[in-house]
KOLFI-629498 format. One line per 8 residues: their letters; for each residue x, y, z of C-alpha. Coordinates in steps of 0.001 Angstrom, whole numbers, plus 500000, padded with zeros to 6 digits. Layout:
<sites>
A> X,Y,Z  ... $
</sites>
This chain:
<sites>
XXXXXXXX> 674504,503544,065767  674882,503722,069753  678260,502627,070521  676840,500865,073661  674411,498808,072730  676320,497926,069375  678821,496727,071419  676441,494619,073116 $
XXXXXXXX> 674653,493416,070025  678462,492585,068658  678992,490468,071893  675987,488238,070963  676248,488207,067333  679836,487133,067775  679301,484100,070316  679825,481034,068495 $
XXXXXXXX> 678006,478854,071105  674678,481335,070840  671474,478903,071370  670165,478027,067750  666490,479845,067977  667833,482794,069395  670596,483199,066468  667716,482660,064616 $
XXXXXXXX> 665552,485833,065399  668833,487598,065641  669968,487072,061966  666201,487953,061248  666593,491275,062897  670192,491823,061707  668561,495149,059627  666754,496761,061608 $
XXXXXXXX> 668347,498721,064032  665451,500241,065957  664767,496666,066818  668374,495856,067908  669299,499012,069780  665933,498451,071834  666663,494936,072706  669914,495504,073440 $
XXXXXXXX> 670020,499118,074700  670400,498628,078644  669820,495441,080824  666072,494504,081103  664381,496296,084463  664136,494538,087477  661842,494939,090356  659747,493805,093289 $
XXXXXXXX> 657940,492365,090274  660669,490620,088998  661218,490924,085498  658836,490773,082314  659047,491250,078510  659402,489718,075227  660890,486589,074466  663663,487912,072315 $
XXXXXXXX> 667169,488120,071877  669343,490516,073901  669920,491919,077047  666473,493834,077141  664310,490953,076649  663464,487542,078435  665602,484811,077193  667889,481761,078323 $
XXXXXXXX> 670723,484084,078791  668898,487039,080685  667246,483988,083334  670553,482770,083570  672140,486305,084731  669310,486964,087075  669618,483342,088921  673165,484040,089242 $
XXXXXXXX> 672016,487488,090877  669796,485853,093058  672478,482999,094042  675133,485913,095132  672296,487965,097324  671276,484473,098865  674894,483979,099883  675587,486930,100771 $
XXXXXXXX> 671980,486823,103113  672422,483772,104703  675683,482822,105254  674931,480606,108267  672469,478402,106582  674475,475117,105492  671810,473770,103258  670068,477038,101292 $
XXXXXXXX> 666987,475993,099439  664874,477382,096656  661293,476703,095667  660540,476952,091534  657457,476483,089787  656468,477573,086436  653540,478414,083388  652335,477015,080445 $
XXXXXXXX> 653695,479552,078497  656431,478871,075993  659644,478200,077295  658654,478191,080932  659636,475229,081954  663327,475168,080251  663680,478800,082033  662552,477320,085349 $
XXXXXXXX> 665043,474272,084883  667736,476836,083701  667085,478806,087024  667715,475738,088909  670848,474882,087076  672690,478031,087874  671454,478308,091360  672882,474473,091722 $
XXXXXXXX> 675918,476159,090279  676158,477961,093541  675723,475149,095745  672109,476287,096558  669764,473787,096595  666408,473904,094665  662945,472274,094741  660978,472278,091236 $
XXXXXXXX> 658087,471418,090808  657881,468269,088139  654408,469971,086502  652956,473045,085616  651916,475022,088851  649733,477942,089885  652025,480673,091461  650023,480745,094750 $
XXXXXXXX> 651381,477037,095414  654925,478335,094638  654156,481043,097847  652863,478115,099496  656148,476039,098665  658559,478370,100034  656631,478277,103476  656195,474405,103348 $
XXXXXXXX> 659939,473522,102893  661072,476675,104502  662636,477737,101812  665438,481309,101095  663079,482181,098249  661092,481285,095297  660938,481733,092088  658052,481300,089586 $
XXXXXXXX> 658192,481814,085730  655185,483522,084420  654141,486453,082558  650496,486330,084221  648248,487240,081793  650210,489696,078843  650326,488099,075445  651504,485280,074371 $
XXXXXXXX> 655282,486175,073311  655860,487740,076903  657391,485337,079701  658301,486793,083325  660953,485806,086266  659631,486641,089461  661040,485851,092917  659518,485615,096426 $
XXXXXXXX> 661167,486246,099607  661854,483758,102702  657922,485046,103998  656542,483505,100435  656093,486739,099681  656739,489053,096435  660315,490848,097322  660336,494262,099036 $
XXXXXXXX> 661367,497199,097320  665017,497017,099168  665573,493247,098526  664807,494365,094729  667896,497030,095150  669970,494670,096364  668909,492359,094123  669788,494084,091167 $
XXXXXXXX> 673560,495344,092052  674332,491216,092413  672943,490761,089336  675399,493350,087688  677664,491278,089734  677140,488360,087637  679028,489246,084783  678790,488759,081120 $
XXXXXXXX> 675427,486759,081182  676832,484543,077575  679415,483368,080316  677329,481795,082930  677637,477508,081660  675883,475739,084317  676017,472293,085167  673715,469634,083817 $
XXXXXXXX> 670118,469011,085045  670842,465015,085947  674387,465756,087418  672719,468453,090063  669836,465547,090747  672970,463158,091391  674559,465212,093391  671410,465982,095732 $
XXXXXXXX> 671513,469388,094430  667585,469103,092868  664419,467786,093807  661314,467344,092285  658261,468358,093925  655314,465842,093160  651841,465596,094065  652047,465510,098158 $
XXXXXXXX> 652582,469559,097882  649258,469906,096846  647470,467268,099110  649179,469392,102393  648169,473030,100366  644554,471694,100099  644679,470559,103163  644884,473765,104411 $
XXXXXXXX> 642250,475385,102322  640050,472627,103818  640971,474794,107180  639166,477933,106080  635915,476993,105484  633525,478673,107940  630629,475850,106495  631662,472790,106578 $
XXXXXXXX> 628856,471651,107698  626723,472314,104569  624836,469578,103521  625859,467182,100566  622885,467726,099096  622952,471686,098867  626670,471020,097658  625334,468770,095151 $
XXXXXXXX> 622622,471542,093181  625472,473918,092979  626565,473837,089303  629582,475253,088421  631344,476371,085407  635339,476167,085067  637681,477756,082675  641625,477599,083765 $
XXXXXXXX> 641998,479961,080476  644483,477163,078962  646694,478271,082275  647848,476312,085369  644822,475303,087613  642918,472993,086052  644098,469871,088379  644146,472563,091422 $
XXXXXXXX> 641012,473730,091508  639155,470574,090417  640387,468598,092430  639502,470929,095671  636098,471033,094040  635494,467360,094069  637160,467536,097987  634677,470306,099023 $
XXXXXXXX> 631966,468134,097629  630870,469533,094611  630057,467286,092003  628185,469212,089237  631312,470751,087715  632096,471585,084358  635021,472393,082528  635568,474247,079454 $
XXXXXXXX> 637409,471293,077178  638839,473960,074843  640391,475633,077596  641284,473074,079997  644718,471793,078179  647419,474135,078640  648177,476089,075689  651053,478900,075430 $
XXXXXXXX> 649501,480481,072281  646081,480911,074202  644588,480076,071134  641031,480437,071933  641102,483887,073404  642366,487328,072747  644036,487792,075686  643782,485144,078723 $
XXXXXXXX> 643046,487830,081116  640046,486879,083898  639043,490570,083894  638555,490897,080287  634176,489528,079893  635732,488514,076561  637697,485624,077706  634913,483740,079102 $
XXXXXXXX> 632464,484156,075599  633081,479678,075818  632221,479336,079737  629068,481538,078962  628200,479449,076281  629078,476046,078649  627061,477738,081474  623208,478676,079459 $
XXXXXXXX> 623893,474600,078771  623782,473489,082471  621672,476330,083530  625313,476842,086053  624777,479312,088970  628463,480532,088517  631031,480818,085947  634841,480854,087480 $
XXXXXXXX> 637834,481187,085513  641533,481984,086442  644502,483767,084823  647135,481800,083162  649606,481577,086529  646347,481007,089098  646357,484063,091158  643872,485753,089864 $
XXXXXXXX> 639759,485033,089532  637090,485923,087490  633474,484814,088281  630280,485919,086564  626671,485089,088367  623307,484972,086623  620827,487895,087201  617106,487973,087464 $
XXXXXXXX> 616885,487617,083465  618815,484760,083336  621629,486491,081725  625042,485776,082784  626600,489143,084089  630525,490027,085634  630959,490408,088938  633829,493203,089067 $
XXXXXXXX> 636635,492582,091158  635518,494988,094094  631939,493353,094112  633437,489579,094294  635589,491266,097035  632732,492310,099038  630570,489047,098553  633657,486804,099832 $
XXXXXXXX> 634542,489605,102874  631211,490033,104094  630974,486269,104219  633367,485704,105814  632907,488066,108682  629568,488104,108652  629800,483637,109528  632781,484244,111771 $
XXXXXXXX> 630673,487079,113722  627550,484567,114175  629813,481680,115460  631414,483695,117383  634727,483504,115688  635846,486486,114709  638846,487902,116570  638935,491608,118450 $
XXXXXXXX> 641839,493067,116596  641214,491433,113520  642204,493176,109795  641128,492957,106390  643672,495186,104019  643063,496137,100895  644880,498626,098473  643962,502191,097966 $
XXXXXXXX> 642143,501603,094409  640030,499210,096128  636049,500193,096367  635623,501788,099872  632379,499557,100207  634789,497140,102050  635696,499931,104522  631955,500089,105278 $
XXXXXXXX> 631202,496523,105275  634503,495722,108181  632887,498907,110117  629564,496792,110759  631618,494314,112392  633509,496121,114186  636990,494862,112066  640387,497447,111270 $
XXXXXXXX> 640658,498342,107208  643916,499316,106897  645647,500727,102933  648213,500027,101255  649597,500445,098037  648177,499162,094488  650457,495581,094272  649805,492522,096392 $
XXXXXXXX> 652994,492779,097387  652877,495236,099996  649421,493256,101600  651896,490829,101765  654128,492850,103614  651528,493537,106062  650438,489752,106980  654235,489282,107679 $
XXXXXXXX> 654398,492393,110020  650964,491938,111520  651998,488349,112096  655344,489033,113985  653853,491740,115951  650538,490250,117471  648778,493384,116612  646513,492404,114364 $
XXXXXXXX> 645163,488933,113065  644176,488766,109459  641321,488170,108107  640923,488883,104432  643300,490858,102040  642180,491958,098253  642524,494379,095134  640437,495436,092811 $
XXXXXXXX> 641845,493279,089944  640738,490506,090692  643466,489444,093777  642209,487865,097180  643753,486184,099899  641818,484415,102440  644522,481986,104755  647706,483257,104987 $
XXXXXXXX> 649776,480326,104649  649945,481828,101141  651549,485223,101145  649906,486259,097621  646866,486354,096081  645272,483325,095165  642220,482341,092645  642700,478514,094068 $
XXXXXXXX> 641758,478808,097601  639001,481756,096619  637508,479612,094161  636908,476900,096775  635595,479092,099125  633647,480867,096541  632078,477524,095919  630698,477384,099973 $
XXXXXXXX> 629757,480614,099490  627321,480370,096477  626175,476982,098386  625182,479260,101802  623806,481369,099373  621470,478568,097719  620670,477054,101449  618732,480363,101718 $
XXXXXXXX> 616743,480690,098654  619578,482722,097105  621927,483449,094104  625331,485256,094285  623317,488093,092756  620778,488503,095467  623732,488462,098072  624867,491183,095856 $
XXXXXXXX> 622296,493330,095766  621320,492769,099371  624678,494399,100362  624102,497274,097993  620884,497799,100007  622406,497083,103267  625739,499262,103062  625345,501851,099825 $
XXXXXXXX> 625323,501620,096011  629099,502140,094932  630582,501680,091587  634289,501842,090438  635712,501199,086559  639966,501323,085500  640278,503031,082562  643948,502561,080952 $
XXXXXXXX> 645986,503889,078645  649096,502543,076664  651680,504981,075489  654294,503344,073719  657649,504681,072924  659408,507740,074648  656692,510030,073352  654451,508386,075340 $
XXXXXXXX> 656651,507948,078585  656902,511749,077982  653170,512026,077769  652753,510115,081096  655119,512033,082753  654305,515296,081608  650336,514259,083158  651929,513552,086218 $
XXXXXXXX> 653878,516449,086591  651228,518536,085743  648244,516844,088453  651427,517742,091083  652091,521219,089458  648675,522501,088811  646414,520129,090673  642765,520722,089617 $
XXXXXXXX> 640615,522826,091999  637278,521193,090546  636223,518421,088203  633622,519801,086213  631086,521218,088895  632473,519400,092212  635304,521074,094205  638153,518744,094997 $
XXXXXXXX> 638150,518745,098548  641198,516145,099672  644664,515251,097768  646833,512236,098563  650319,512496,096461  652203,509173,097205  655463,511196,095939  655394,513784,098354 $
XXXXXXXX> 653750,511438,101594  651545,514251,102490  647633,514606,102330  646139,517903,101747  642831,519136,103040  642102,521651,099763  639492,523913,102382  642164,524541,105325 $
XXXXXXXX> 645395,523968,102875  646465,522128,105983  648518,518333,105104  649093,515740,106965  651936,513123,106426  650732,509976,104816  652028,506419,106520  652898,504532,103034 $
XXXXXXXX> 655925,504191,101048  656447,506937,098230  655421,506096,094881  654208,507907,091734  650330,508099,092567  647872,511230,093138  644331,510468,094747  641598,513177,094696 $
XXXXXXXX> 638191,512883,096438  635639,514909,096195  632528,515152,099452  630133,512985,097687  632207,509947,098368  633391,509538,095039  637182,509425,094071  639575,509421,091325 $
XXXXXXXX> 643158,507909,091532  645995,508107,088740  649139,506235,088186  651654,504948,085553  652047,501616,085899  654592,499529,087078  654761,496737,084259  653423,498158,081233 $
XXXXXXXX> 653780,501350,079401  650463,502531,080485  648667,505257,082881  645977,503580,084936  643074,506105,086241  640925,505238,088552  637243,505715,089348  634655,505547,092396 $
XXXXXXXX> 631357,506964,093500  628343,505959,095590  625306,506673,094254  621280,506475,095868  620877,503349,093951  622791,501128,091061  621524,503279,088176  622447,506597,089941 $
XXXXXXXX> 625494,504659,090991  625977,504303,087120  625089,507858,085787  627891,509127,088857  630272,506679,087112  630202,507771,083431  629759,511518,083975  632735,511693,086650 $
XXXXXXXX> 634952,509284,084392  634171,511812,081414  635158,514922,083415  638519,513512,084320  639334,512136,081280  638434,515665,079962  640462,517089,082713  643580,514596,081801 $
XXXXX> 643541,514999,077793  643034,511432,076972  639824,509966,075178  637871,506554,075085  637128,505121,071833 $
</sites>
């Protein structure tokens, strides 16, 4: 056995005062010592993501101990940050996922250990609202427990900055040396919930928080002038995917005026086991099989359902055959951006210098659409986060004024009094949209296809792969290594004729072998494109044991679009050494 983690594992195994479920698993584990010497190996990873992994015992996985030692991190770095605040405040909101709510309580406690005040919400709350909440009380930071949408054992910790924001990369750094600070986390005893309450040290966040964030949503609509009875024939189906935005988004729907709204029962009650899906993922078709079957019922015009933590948004639309198809997370992206500037441009309302950013694996047919209006696209890098980053910049310098931010999985941003993606507010607007849509004869489809027609065909798929264990860190290493080593000249017939590694910052022009320095921060990412328009992009990524690759073209027309799609995804996967099922 490892010395180190043994001595770890003793450490737990010897605490008399262990919590009950946790001794539990670990006298259930107590023989297998692949399983102990991974969860307690080395201290769970921390990042501008937070943290995220199994609900387990040890200091590798998410448990009361491990949220303990990370609140006490956070307490020491908000200290530390802001000595002259008297009164330092922190905004918490959590999942339905198992234990959620005692980690978010937990978090509380030992930041009330600190003499840091903290606002919790007293339900289950979408993370956008927690962004939201930090703003509104003008709050040090945030923190949210969620494990978005991985299976049902994970649970997450994740914290947002002062901005409501996701953490930067150097707050993360800094982060992380005050949580070794903390010390042995089976140490850490906080005091009680009802003696912090007493002593001013919590408060509950009720109901008002969502009347002022809706309030605000109200603010972005560029129709509110769309009659009640247009609102009225749009028919919508809702699945919250047993997560946190049932009351959320219902409730905005009945405040925007639509009335026709259905919910799937099965999934509307918040369940941690997600018991009616295989994984409660909005960008999986499979988790809306119910909401399909809802929708042929009331002949809906649009299905909309939302991750588990409410930051992310699925929709499908029905096409000409009256089948109910998925909009993929670049073509909703286009719908709500062209609507946007497309109403602001005809009222007159859209600003000179305004932006719309987007990440770098994000279809390029947003590019083309902010070019007809005469709007800045500016990249950044695959993570919310760092669109985040730009709103805050953009909004201290004057240089810009935002106007839409999005990914292609399934993030969007429309008002920036959130500083993360959020399904809540896009589903609301997504509701005006499909009703300006209707006014005009239209579905959400025919929009569609009318900006294929109007600014090109293009088509984009992920294709991932998990490689568990070292052998397959090794494998996703060794791939990266190698497309920096011995980059490929050609993908099957078509020359390679631009290369963007995010390691190295530089951008290489594969005719003149000339590069130019790239503006964004490094990270582990190659991009290739190749003079048709079409694109290929690869990256391990940052939560999972996977490598993501990713695809775009433009083709003549959807089915060439198609044909481009498959037979370049099959030449790079070819080129990579991984195969599809």
């Amino acid at each position: 056995m490892n010395a180190n983690w043994y001595e770890h594992y003793t450490r737990w195994n010897e605490c008399e005062s262990l919590d009950p479920e946790l001794r539990q698993q670990l006298t259930a584990m107590h023989a297998d010592e692949k399983q102990l010497a991974d969860c307690f190996s080395a201290p769970i990873s921390f990042g501008t993501g937070g943290m995220r992994g199994v609900m387990e015992p040890g200091i590798n996985r998410i448990n009361l101990y491990t949220i303990r030692k990370v609140s006490a991190g956070l307490a020491l770095y908000l200290l530390e940050t802001y000595p002259e605040l008297t009164v330092k405040k922190v905004a918490i909101a959590y999942d339905s996922r198992k234990h959620s709510q005692l980690f978010a309580i937990e978090t509380a406690k030992v930041l009330g250990q600190y003499g840091i005040t903290t606002c919790i919400f007293n339900q289950l709350t979408p993370t956008p609202l927690l962004s939201f909440a930090v703003r509104h009380y003008c709050a040090c930071a945030g923190v949210v427990i969620t494990a978005s949408h991985n299976p049902p054992e994970y649970n997450g910790y994740k914290i947002y900055g002062a901005d409501g924001g996701q953490i930067t990369l150097a707050t993360a750094e800094r982060l992380m040396e005050h949580i070794a600070a903390a010390g042995n986390e089976l140490d850490i005893t906080p005091p009680s919930e009802q003696e912090l309450y007493k002593n001013g040290l919590l408060h509950y966040i009720d109901d008002s928080l969502l009347q002022a964030y809706l309030e605000k949503v109200q603010q972005l609509r560029v129709h509110p002038d769309l009659s009640p009875a247009i609102r009225e024939q749009v028919k919508i189906v809702f699945t919250p995917l047993h997560g946190t935005t049932h009351d959320s988004i219902t409730r905005g729907l009945e405040l925007f005026g639509y009335t026709q709204v259905r919910v799937v029962e099965e999934q509307a009650v918040p369940d941690p086991n997600f018991s009616t899906v295989a994984s409660p993922n909005p960008e999986e078709p499979e988790a809306f099989r119910l909401a399909i079957a809802y929708a042929k019922q009331e002949d809906a015009d649009i299905i909309m359902g939302t991750d588990p933590d409410g930051d992310r948004l699925g929709v499908l639309v029905k096409n000409l055959a009256g089948d109910y198809v998925v909009l993929t997370g670049n073509q909703l992206g286009a719908l709500l951006l062209h609507y946007l500037l497309d109403t602001k441009h005809k009222k007159g309302g859209l600003p000179s210098n305004g932006i719309v950013l987007k990440t770098i694996v994000t279809s390029e047919m947003g590019r083309a659409i902010t070019t007809d209006f005469g709007v800045s696209t500016e990249d950044t890098l695959t993570g919310f986060k760092y669109i985040g980053e730009k709103i805050e910049a953009y909004e201290k310098s004057g240089a810009y004024v935002f106007q839409f931010g999005y990914e292609e999985s399934y993030g969007y941003l429309i008002g920036d009094f959130v500083r993360d993606k959020d399904a809540v507010q896009t589903a609301l607007l997504l509701a005006d949209m499909c009703a300006y849509a209707k006014s005009h004869q239209k579905s959400l489809y025919d929009a569609m296809n009318d900006l294929f027609s109007r600014y090109g065909h293009y088509a984009e798929e992920l294709v991932s792969f998990t490689c568990k264990g070292a052998d397959g860190m090794q494998k996703i290493s060794a791939t990266m290594a190698s497309l920096r080593n011995q980059p490929p000249s050609y993908i099957a017939t078509h020359p390679i004729i631009a290369i963007e590694d995010y390691v190295s910052g530089l951008r290489t022009d594969c005719q003149t072998r000339t590069s130019t320095p790239l503006t964004l921060p490094a990270t582990d990412t190659i991009k290739y494109f190749f003079s048709d328009h079409s694109w290929f992009c690869v990256r391990p990524s940052g939560t999972e044991p996977k490598i993501k690759i990713y695809i775009g073209v433009k083709g003549t027309n959807q089915c060439d679009a198609q044909e481009r799609l498959a037979a370049l995804k099959q030449s790079v996967l070819k080129e990579l050494g991984f195969h599809t099922d």
